[in-house]
N, C-alpha and C positions, 0 to 999 in steps of 0.2 A: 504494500500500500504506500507505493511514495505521493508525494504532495510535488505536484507540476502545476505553478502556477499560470494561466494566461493570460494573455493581455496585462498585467502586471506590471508599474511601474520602476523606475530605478529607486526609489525611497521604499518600496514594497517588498523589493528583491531582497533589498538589505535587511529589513526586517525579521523575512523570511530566512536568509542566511544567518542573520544572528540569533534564533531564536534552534533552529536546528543545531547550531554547533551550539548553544546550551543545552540541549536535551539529544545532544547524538548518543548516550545509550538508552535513554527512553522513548523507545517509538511510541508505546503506548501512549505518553503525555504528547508528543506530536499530533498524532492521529486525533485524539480525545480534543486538541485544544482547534488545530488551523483547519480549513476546509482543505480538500485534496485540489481543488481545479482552482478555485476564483482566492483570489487575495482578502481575503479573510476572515477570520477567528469564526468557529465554527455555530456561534449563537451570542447572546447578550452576556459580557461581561462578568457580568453580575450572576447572571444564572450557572456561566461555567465555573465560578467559584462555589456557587451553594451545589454543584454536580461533585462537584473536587473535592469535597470537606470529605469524604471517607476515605481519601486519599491519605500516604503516611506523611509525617509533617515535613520532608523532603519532598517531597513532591507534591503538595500543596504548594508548599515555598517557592517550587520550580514555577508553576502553572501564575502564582502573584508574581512573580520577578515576569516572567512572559506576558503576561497580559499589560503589567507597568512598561516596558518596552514599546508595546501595542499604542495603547492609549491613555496609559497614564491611573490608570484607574483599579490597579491588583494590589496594590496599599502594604507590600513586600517591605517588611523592616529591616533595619540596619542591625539590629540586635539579634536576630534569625538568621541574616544573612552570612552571620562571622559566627553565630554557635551554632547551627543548624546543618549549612550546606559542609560536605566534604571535601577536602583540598582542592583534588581536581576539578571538579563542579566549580567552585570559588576561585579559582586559578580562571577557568575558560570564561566566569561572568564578567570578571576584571578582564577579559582581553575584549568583548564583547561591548561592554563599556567605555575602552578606550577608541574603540575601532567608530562605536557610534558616537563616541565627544571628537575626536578628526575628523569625521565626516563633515560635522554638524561647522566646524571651522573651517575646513578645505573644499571644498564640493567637488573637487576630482575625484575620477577614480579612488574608489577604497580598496580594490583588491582582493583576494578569500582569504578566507581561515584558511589555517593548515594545523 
């Protein structure tokens, strides 16, 4: 089940790249959060959060830091984000966050993850 977005803009793309290299071992929060064809989030915000709360609190966390990316509105704390996530996870958000504060400054090409 990959997620191919169309007609998708270059601010869309990015989105979509960075929310995937957040969550590249969990497909399932992928699949559960973006729509597979159109640019984006697979339902209202809000409601993918009250879907997510049986989720473990990493991956809830995941799913608020991704929708915060989205539109501002997954309310992902800074407290959670430094006792909760696991190195690597925290490592890839910090690259994710830098990758969108350059963008956000440069408007050239940003490049991929690797």
């Amino acid at each position: 089940a990959m997620i191919n977005w169309k007609n998708a803009d270059e601010n869309e793309l990015l989105l979509l790249d960075s929310i995937k290299f957040l969550l590249k071992n969990h497909q399932k929060l992928l699949i559960f959060l973006l729509h597979p064809s159109k640019p984006r989030l697979n339902g209202d915000p809000q409601a993918l959060l009250q879907d997510a709360s049986c989720f473990s609190s990493g991956e809830y966390l995941l799913i608020q830091i991704a929708i915060d990316f989205w539109d501002g509105s997954g309310n992902a704390k800074l407290v959670d984000i430094y006792s909760i996530l696991d190195r690597n996870i925290y490592l890839r958000l910090l690259k994710v966050i830098d990758r969108l504060k350059w963008k956000a400054i440069n408007s050239s090409s940003y490049g991929r993850f690797n």
